[in-house]
C-alpha positions in Angstrom: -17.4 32.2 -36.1 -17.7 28.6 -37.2 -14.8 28.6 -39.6 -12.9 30.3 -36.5 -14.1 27.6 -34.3 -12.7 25.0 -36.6 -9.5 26.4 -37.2 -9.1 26.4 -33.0 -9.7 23.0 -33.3 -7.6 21.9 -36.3 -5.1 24.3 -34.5 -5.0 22.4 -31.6 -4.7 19.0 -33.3 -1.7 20.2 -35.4 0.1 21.2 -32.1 2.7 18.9 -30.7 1.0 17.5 -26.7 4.8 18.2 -25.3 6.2 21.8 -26.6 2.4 22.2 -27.3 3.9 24.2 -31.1 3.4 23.2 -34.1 4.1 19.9 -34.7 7.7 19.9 -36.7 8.6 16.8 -38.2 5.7 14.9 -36.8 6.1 11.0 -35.9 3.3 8.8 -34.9 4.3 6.3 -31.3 2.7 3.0 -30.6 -0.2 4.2 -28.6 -1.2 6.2 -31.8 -0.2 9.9 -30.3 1.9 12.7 -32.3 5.0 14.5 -31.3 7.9 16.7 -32.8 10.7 13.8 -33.2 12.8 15.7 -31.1 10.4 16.5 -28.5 9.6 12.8 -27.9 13.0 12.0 -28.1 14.1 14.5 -25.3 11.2 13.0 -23.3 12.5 9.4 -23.5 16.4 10.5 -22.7 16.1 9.5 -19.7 14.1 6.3 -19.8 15.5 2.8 -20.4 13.1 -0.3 -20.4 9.3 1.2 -21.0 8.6 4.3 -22.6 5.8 5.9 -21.2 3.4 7.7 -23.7 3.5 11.4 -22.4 -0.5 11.3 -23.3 -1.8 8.1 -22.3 1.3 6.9 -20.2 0.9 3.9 -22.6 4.3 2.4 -21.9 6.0 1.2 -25.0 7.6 -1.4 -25.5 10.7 0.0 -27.2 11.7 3.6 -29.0 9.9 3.1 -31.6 8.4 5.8 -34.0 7.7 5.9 -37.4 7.5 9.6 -39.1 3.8 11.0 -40.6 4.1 13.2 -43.6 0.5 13.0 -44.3 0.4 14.8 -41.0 3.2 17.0 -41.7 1.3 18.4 -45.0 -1.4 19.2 -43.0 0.4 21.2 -40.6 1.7 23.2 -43.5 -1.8 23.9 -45.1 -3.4 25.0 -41.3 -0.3 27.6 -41.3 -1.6 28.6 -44.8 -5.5 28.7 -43.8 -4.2 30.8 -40.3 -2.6 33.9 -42.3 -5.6 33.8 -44.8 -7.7 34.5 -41.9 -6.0 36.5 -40.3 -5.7 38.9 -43.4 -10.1 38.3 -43.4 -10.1 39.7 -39.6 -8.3 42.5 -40.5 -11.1 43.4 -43.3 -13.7 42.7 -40.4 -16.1 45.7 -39.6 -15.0 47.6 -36.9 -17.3 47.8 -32.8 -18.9 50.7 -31.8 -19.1 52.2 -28.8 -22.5 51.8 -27.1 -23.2 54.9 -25.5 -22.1 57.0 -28.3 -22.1 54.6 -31.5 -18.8 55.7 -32.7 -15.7 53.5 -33.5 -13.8 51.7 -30.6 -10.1 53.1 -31.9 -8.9 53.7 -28.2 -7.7 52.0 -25.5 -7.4 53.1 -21.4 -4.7 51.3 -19.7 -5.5 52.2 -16.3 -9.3 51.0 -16.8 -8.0 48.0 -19.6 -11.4 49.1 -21.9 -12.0 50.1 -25.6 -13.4 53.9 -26.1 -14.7 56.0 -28.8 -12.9 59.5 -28.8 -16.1 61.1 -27.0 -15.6 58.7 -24.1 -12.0 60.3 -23.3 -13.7 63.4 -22.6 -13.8 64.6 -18.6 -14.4 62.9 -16.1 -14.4 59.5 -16.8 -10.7 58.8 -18.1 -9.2 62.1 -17.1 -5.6 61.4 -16.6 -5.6 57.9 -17.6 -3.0 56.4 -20.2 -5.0 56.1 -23.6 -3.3 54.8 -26.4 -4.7 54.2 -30.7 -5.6 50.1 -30.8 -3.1 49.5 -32.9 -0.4 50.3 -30.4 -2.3 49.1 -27.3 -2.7 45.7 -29.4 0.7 45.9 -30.0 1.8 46.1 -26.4 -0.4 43.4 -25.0 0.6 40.8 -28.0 3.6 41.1 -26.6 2.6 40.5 -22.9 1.0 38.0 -23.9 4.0 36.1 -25.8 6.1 37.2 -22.6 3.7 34.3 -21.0 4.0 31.7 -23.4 7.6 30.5 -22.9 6.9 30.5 -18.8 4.0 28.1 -19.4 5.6 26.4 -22.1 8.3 25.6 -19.0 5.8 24.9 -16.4 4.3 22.2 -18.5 7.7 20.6 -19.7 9.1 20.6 -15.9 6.2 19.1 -14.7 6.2 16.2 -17.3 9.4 15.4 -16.0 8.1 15.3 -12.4 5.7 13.0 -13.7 7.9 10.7 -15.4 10.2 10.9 -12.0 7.0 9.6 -10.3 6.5 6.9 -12.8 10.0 5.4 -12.0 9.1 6.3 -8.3 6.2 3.7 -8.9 9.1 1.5 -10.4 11.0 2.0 -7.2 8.5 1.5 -4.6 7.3 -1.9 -6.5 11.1 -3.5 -6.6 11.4 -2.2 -2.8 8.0 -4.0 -1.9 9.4 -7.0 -3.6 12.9 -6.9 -1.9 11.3 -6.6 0.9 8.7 -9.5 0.9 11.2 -11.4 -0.2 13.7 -11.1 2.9 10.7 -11.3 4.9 9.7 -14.4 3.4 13.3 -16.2 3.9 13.7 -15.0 7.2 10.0 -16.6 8.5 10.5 -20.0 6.3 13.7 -21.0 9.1 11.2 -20.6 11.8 8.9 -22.7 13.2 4.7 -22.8 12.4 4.0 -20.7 15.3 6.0 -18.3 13.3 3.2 -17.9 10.1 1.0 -16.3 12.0 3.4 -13.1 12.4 4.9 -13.7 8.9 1.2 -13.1 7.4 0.8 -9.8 9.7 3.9 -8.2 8.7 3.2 -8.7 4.7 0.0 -7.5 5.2 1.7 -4.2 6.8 4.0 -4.1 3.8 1.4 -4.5 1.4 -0.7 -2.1 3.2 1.5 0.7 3.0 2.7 0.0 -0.4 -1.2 0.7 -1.2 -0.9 3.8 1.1 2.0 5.2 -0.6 0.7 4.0 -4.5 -2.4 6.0 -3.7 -0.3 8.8 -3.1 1.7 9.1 -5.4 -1.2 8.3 -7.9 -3.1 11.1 -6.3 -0.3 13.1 -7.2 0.4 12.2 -10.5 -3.6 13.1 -11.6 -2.9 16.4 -9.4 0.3 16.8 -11.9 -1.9 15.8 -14.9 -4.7 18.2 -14.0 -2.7 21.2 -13.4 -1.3 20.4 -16.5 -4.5 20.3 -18.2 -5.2 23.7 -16.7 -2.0 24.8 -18.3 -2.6 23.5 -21.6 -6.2 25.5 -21.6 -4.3 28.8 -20.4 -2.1 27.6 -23.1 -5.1 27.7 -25.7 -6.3 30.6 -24.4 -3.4 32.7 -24.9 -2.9 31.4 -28.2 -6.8 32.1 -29.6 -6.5 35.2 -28.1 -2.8 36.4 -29.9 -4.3 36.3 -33.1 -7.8 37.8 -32.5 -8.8 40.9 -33.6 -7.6 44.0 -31.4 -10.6 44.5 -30.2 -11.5 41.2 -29.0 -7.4 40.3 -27.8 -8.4 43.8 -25.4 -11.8 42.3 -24.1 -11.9 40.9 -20.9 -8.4 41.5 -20.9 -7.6 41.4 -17.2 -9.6 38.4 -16.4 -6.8 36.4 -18.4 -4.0 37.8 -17.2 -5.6 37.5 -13.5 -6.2 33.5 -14.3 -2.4 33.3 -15.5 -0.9 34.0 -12.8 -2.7 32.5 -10.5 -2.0 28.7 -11.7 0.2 27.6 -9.0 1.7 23.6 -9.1 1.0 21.2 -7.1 3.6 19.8 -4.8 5.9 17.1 -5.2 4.8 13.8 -2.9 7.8 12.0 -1.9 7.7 8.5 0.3 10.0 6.5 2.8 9.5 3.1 3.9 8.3 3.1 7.8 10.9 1.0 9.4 9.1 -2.2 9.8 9.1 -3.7 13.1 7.5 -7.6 14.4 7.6 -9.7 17.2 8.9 -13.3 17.4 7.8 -15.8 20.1 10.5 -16.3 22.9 11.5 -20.1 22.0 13.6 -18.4 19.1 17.4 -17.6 21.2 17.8 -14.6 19.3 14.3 -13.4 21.9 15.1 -14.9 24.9 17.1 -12.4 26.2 14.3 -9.5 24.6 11.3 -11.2 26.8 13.3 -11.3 29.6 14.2 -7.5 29.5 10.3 -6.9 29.3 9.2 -9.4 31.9 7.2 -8.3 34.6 6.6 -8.5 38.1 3.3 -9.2 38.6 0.9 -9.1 41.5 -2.6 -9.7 42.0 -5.1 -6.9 43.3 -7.2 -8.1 46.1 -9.7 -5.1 45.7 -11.0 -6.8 42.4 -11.3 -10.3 43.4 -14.4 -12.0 43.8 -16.0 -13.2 47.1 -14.7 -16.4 47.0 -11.4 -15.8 46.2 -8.3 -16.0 48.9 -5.3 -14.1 47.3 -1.5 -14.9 49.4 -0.3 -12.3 51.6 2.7 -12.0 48.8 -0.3 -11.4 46.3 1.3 -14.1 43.8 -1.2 -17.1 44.6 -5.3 -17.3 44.5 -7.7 -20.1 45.6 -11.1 -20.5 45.3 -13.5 -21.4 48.3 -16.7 -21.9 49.1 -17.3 -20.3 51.7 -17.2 -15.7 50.9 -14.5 -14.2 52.1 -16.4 -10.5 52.4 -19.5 -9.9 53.8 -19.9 -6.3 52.1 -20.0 -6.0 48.5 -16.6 -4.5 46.9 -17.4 -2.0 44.1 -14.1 -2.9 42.3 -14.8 -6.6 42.7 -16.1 -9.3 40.4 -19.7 -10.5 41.6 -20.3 -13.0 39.0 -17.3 -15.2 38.0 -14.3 -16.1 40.1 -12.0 -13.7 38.6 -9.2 -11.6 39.9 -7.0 -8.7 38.2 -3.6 -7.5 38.4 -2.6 -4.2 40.3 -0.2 -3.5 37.7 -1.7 -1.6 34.8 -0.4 -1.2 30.8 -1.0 1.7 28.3 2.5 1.4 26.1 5.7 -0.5 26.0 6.1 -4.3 26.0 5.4 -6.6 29.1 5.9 -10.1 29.9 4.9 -12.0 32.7 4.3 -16.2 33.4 1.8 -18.0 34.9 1.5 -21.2 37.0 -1.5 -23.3 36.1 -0.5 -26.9 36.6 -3.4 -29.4 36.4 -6.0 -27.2 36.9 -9.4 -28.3 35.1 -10.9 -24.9 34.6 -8.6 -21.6 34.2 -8.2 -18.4 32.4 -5.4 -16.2 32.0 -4.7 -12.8 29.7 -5.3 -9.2 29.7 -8.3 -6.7 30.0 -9.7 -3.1 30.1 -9.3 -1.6 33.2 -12.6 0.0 32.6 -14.0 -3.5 33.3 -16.3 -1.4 36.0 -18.9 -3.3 38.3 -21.8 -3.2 35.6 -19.4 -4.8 33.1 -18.1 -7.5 34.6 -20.1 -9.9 33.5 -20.0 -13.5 33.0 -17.0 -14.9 31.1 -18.4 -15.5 27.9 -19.6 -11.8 27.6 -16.7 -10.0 27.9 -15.1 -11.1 24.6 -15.0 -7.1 23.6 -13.2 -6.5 26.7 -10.8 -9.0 27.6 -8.0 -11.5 25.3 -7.4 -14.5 27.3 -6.5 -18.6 26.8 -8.6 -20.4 28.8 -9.5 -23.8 29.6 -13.3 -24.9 30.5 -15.3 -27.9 29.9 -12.1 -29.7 28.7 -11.3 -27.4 25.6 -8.8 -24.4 25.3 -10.6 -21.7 23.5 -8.7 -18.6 22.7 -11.6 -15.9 24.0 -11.4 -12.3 21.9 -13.6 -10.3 19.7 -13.5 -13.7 17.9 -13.2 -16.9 19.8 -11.0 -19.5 17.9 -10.6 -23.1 19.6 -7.4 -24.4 20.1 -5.3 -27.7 19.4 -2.6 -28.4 21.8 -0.4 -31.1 21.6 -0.2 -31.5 25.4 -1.8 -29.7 28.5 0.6 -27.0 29.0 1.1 -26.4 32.8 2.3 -22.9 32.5 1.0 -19.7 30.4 3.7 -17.3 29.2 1.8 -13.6 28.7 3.5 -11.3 26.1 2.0 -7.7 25.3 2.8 -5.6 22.6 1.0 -1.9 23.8 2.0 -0.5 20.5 1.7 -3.2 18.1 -1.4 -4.3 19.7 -0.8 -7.5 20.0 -1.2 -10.3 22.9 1.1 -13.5 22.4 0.7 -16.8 24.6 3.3 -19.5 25.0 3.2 -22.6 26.6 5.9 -23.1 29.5 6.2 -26.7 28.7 8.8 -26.0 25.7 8.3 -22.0 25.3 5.7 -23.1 22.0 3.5 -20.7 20.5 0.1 -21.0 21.4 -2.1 -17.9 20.0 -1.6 -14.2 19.6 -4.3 -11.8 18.6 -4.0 -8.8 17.0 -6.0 -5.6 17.6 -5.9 -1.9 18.6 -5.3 -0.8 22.1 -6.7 2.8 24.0 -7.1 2.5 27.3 -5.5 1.1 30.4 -4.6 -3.2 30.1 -4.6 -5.2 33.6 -3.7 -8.8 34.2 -6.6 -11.0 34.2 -6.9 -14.2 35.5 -10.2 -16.4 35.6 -9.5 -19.1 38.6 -12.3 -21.6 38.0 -14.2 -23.4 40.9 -11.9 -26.1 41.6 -9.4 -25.5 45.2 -6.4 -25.6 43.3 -4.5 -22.3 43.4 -3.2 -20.5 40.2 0.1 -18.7 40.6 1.8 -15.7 38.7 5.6 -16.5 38.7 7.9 -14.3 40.3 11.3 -12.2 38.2 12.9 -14.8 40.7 11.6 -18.1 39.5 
């Protein structure tokens, strides 16, 4: 058993990784690995900077391969130590059958097991196909070769789908490149406001590159395994041609069961999404895209706070002092002076402008209309619920999951609103000179509403009509 062992092994070291034969006129690559010349050869034909090592995928640098006699001798002397065992085996004692300790020298097709002669007696076989060893050997040697060349195919066609995944790899890193670089001479003619977007959109690009690398990786080691699984079916079938006949007919049916059951994996193909980002309206190619998604806005006087007086053409609201409702309205804001819009948002794109003059304390934005009575709280704890500019205590904050002050070159005495549903993003712009003030960037699920925070001060605050 332990010179058997060592021949499987020798065996499979002789045996070329690609045709998975013995290796015939062996070369040695860069990475160290051993092919057939031609079997290397074939596997580079189609190749033209790196050559990928069909072992390691060590990519060489050039075709390069020098030719190993030392290994070729030994492939010569294994042949020569395989037929002197195989005429050993044929010297071997024979196996017995256990129930009636005579010589295994028959074999029942229907029930793929050795027998003595006493085992064909009624009932057990009666009827069954039983055939000497010998020829039942013969049959199934032959089965088993019939095998060979299918796998040998299966391995060599999935090589190639691995090398077409490699150059896939290629592909998808010169696309990502193109691409970032068009990106990135398109965004340098723009103005700073601009960045912000420019550093969203790479990071989309980038993202699904990873997305689509992991994939394809994932399919590559899915190739490599199956592959793996082939080259063991492969060694099976091999050990097994030149047992004995008695041991080739052992367990016979399991291998031919595991054989053909190896199915591929499939192929994973990719396509670029088709990249899409917004640009802030100062930029004339946008003008005429915000105005096609501006909005008519009103105001909702069911949601506005006690204090508040909204216009009869629900465009204009005022703070007072003195309540405008004795009751309590459940939709309405108890705690700050804060009004919402009737209009709600849950896809598309939607602009809308804002009139906020001189005002010394104001915020304007969007919310979730599941701001319910219990949740509308004071300003500063509704950053989970609501993305607004304001202004309070003399400094513009931008108020989201993460407040970020702002720097503004001059009071701007108009808010531009622009929402994104889809790409879930909210942009502000100051009237002024149509600049970029802030966007932010998150994931939207339920309803958006206008929201404006009025402040304490008399002076109104005013959404724009589509005719102003």
């Amino acid at each position: 058993m332990a010179i058997e062992a060592a021949l499987a092994v020798l065996q499979t070291e002789i045996n070329c990784p690609i045709c998975l034969d013995d290796l015939r006129d062996p070369v040695t690559i860069e990475c160290g690995h051993n092919f057939c010349r031609s079997c290397i050869q074939q596997s580079w034909a189609d190749v033209q900077d790196r050559f990928p090592c069909p072992v390691c995928r060590h990519p060489c640098k050039d075709r390069h391969m020098r030719s190993n006699t030392q290994l070729g001798r030994m492939v010569d002397i294994t042949k020569l130590l395989q037929i002197t065992r195989g005429k050993m085996k044929q010297q071997e004692e024979r196996r017995f059958c256990k129930k009636h300790n005579k010589s295994l020298t028959l074999f029942c097709e229907e029930d793929r097991e050795l027998l003595c002669p006493l085992c064909t007696q009624p009932p057990d076989h009666q009827g069954h196909q039983v055939r000497p060893v010998e020829e039942a050997a013969s049959h199934h040697r032959q089965r088993l070769s019939s095998y060979i060349e299918p796998l040998k195919k299966q391995v060599a066609d999935i090589q190639k789908l691995v090398a077409t995944q490699d150059r896939k790899l290629s592909e998808l890193r010169e696309k990502v490149e193109n691409r970032r670089a068009k990106l990135a001479s398109e965004f340098d003619n723009l103005i700073q406001s601009v960045e912000h977007e420019q550093e969203a959109v790479l990071s989309r690009v980038a993202a699904e590159e990873k997305h689509i690398q992991r994939n394809l990786i994932a399919n590559k080691t899915a190739f490599s395994d199956h592959i793996s699984k082939l080259k063991v079916q492969l060694k099976e079938m091999a050990e097994k041609s030149v047992m004995s006949d008695v041991k080739l007919l052992m367990n016979i049916k399991g291998v031919f069961r595991h054989c053909e059951n190896l199915e591929p994996p499939g192929v994973y193909c990719f396509q670029f999404s088709r990249e899409e980002f917004s640009l802030p309206p100062q930029c004339s190619a946008l003008q005429k895209i915000i105005q096609r998604f501006r909005e008519e806005v009103t105001l909702d006087p069911e949601t506005a706070h006690p204090n508040l007086v909204v216009s009869e053409d629900k465009k204009s609201v005022t703070f007072v002092r003195k309540k405008q409702r004795v009751h309590k309205n459940p939709k309405g804001f108890a705690v700050d002076p804060v009004v919402l819009g009737t209009e709600g948002f849950d896809c598309g794109r939607h602009y809308w402008e804002v009139q906020v003059d001189d005002k010394p304390e104001w915020a304007v934005g969007v919310c979730k209309d599941t701001l319910s009575k219990e949740e509308k709280q004071p300003l500063l704890r509704q950053e989970n619920r609501c993305w607004t500019i304001q202004l309070k205590d003399g400094d513009y904050v931008a108020q989201g999951p993460v407040p970020v002050t702002l720097v503004l070159k001059e009071m701007p005495r108009g808010i531009g609103i622009y929402l994104d549903y889809e790409l879930g993003q909210v942009s502000f712009y100051s009237l002024n000179d149509m600049s970029h003030i802030h966007s932010f960037r998150d994931t939207f699920s339920e309803v958006l509403k206008p929201y404006f925070y009025v402040g304490c001060d008399p002076k109104p605050l005013t959404v724009f009509a589509l005719k102003d």
